[in-house]
N, C-alpha and C positions, 0 to 999 in steps of 0.2 A: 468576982470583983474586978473591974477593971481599970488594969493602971495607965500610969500618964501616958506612958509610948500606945497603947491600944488607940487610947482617946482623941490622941493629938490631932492623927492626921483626920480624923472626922470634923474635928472644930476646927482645921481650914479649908476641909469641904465645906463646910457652913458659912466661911468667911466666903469663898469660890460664891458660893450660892447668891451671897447678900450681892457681890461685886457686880453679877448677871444678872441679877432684879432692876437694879441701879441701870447699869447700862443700854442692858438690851430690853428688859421691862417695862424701866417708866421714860425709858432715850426712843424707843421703838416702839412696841406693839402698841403703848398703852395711846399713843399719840393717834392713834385712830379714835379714840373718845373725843382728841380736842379738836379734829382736822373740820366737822362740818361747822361748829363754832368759829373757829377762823372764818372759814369762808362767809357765813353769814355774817357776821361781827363786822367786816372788814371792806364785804360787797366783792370780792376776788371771783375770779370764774374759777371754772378745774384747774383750767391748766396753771395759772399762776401757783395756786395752792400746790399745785404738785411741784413748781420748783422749789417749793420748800425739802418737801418729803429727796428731791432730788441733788441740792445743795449738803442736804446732810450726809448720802449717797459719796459724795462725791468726798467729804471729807471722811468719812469712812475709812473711803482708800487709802488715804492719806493716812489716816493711824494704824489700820491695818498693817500696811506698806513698813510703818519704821515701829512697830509695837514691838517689836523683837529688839528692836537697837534701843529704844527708850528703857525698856527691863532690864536688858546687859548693862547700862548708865547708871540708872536710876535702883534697881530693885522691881519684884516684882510687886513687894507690899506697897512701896513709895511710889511706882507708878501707878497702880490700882486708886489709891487713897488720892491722888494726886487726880488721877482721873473724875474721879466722883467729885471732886470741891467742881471742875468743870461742868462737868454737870446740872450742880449746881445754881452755878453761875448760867447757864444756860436760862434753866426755866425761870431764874428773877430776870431775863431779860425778854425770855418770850410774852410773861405778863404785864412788860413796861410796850411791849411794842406797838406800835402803832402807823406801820408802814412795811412794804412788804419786804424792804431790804433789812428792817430790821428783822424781819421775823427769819432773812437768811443769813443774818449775823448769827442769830442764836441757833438754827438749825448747823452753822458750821463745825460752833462748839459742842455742840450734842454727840456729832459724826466724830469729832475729835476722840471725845469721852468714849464715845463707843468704840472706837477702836484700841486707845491707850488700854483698856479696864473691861472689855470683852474675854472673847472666845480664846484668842492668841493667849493672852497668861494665864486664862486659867485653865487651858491646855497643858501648858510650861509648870504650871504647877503641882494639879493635877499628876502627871507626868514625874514632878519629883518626887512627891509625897507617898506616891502609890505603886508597888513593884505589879501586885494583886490587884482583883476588882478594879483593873485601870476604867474600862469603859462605862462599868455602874456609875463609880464614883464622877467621873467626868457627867454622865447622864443626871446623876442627883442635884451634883453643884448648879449645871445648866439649867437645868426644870427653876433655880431661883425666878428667872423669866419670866415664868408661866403664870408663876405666883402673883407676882404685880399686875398681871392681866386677870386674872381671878376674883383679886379682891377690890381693887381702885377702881373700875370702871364705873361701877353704881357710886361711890364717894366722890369721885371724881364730877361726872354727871352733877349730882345733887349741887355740888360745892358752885358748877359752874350755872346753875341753874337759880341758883339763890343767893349767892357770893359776887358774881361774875367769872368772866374769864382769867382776868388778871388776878385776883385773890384765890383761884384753882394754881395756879403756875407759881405763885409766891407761897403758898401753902407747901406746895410738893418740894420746891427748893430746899425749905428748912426741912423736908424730912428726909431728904437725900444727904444734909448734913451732918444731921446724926448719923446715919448709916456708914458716910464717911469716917467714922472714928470707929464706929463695930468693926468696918475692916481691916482697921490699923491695927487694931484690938486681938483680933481672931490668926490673921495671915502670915507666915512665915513662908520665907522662901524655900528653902530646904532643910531637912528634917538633922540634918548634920548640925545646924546652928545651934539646934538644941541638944545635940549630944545624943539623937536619936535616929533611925535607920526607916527607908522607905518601909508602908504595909506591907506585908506580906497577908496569904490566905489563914484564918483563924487567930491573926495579931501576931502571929509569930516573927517578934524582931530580932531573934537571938541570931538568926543562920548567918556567919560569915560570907558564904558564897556571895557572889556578885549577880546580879540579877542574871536572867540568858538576853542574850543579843539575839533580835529576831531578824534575818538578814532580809535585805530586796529579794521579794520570786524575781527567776526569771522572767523575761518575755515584754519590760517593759521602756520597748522602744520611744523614740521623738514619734512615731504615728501615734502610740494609746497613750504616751503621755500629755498628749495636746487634745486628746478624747476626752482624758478626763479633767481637763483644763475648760476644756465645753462643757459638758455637763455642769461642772460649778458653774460656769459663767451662764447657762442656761435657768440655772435654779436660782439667780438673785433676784430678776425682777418679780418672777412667782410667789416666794415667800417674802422678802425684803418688802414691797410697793403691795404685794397682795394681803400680809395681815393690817398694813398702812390705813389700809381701802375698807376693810372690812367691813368699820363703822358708817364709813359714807356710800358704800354700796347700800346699802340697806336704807340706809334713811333716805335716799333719792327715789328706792322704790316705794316710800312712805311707811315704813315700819315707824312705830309709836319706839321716841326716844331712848323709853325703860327700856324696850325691848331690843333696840341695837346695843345697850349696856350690858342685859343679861348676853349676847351673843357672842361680844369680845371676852365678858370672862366665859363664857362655856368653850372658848376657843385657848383661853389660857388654863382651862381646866385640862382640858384635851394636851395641850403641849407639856402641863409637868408632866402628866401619865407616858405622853411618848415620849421624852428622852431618859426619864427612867426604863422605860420597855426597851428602850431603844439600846442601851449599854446593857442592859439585862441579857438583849438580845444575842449582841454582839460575844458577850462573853461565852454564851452557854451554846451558842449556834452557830456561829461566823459572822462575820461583815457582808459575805455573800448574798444569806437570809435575811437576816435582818435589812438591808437595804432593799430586797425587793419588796417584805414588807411595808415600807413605809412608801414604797411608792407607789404600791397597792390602794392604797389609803391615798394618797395625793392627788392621784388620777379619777379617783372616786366623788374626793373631799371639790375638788377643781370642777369637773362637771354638774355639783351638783350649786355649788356657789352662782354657776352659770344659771341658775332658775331661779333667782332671786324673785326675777319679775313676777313671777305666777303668786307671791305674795302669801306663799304657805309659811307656816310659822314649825310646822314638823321638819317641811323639809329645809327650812332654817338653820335651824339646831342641830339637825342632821350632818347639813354643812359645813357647820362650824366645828362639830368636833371631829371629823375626817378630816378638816384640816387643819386642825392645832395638833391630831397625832402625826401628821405628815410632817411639821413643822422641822423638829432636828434633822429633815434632811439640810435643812440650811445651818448648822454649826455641829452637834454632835457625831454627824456622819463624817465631816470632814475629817477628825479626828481619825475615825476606823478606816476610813478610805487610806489617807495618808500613812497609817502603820502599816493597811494590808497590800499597798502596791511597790512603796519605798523601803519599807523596814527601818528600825529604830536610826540606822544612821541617814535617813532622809528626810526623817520626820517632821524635823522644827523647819526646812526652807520647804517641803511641801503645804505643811500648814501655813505658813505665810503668804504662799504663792496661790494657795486655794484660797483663803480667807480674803484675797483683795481683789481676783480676780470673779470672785461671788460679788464683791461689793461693785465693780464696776460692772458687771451685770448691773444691778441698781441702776446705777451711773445713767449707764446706756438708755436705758427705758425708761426714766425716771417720770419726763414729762407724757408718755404716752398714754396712760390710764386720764390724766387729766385732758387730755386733747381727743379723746376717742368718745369721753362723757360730752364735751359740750359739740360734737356731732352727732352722736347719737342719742343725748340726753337722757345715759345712765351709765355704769360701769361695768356691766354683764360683759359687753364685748370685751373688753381688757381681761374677763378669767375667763371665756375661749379662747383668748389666744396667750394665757399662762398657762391652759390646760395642756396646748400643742407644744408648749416650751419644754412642761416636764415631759409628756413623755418621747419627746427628742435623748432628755437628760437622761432619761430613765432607760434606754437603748445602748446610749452611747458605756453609760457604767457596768449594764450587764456584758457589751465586749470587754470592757476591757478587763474585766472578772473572769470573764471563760478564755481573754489571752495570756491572763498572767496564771491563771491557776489557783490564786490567793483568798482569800476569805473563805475558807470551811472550817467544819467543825471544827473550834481546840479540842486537842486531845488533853 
């Protein structure tokens, strides 16, 4: 039978969970269903459409950047909750819009929300809740994500298909409001408010002891700490602009509508399975392994996106879920990164500093997938050259793994 202190901190994993559907789900991935619909709706070429995708990018940063001070102010339940009413308010604005500035008014608030009510607190919280199964748990809450990419793309589709666009976007608004109050609902900041002690392994909350401090390895000077400062900034516009694209990569090379739906969620199927794997990984192997797996998969997932054109529907799917497993290299690695170069006392300004330095990757690239489409008139070339990005990325993190020493097996 299990009691209140066992249960707790899973039912703010779940709060974690809903918070990263919300944000990074239906704020990000899922936005690749509605991106060719704007464009057609609207008459925009790429590149326009892609300052949207790049506007958001930018304010990303921006929440990124102070998601740490807004949590110390605010809380991290009251920023989360607080985050998702933005949200909100975004998509009743993206459905009212009808000019391209509008549409990066709402894309600012989107970046806002995603940053306030992302990765950064439910790292922080994560983080508190969990002495044990840190990186599963951060991997389960994250996969919420994946989820919204899974199931809304075919609803979504339909809604916009038969509804319009504006009644898809005011649809999803009121359901991100409810969710807003499941995380008021579920989220506690630390387990002490409850009168209860981080997880430990097997639920055991009784032990006194104080958790172990895991210290900085040696070896991690200003050269490998600006290495892996590159690498993140290498993997924004890959994953960030590349699952963006997804849906418009595909339907440019004329895939049937249903069938760039079923893609997005086979790629959100693909990303819960990997950041569950992905913390699974980490715990029971190192950060070492499990990072090259997943870039294993990236570089795979990446080259094979690049064949769109050939107009296979195998090697579609193929595609799509080598890179939805690839995905947590963009949020749940940072986490594992940041413990295994820094150690617990550099964790929270590593994560910050990683998490906005990912996004202004973004930033940086934002209009180029759209400016590369209406010269070439498709978006193949923009994942060859996300393919060349990771694996720059994917170099630079295995030095700085074989300089510091860090990420192998726990014992």
């Amino acid at each position: 039978m299990y009691s209140r202190q066992s249960i707790r901190p899973w039912l703010v994993c779940l709060g974690g969970a809903i918070m990263l559907f919300v944000s990074m789900g239906l704020g990000s991935n899922l936005y690749s269903v509605y991106q060719p619909y704007i464009i057609a709706q609207n008459g925009f070429t790429n590149t326009q459409a892609s300052w949207i995708i790049t506007t958001r990018s930018l304010f990303i940063v921006l929440g990124m950047f102070t998601a740490e001070r807004v949590c110390a102010c605010l809380g991290i339940r009251r920023a989360a909750a607080g985050a998702m009413l933005l949200m909100a308010l975004s998509r009743f604005l993206f459905g009212e819009a009808v000019s391209l500035p509008a549409y990066l008014g709402a894309s600012a608030l989107t970046g806002l929300a995603y940053g306030w009510g992302g990765m950064i607190p439910l790292s922080l919280l994560i983080n508190s809740w969990f002495q044990d199964r840190n990186a599963f748990a951060l991997g389960l809450a994250s996969a919420g994500s994946g989820l919204a990419t899974i199931l809304l793309p075919g609803p979504v589709t339909w809604l916009i298909q038969n509804r319009g666009l504006s009644f898809a976007f005011a649809f999803e608004g009121a359901f991100v409001l409810l969710l807003a109050l499941a995380v008021f609902l579920l989220v506690r900041d630390e387990p002490a408010r409850l009168g209860l002690d981080p997880y430990t392994q097997g639920g055991a909350f009784d032990s006194p002891a104080s958790p172990p401090v895991r210290p900085a390895p040696r070896g991690m000077t200003p050269l490998y700490w600006g290495l892996f400062l590159a690498a993140v900034f290498l993997t924004g516009a890959p994953t960030g602009i590349g699952i963006s694209n997804v849906g418009v990569l595909y339907r440019t090379e004329g895939f049937d509508p249903a069938v760039v739906a079923r893609l997005v969620s086979c790629v959100g199927l693909a990303l819960m399975l990997g950041k569950v794997l992905c913390g699974e990984l980490a715990d029971r192997l190192g950060g070492r392994t499990a990072s090259f797996l997943l870039y294993a998969a990236a570089l795979a997932g990446f080259g094979m996106l690049c064949l769109a054109p050939n107009g296979s529907r195998l090697c579609a799917f193929t595609a799509a879920a080598l890179f939805g497993l690839s995905l947590p290299l963009s949020n749940v690695a940072f986490s594992v990164w940041c413990r295994d170069f820094l150690g617990d006392a550099g964790f929270a300004r590593g994560l910050k500093w990683a998490q906005t330095v990912y996004a202004l990757g973004i930033v940086v690239l934002g209009p180029v997938p759209g400016w590369l489409a209406d010269v070439t008139g498709g978006y193949a070339a923009s994942y060859g050259l996300f393919l060349g990005m990771m694996a720059d990325s994917f170099l630079f993190i295995m030095l700085v793994y074989h300089r510091t020493g860090s990420g192998g097996r726990p014992r």
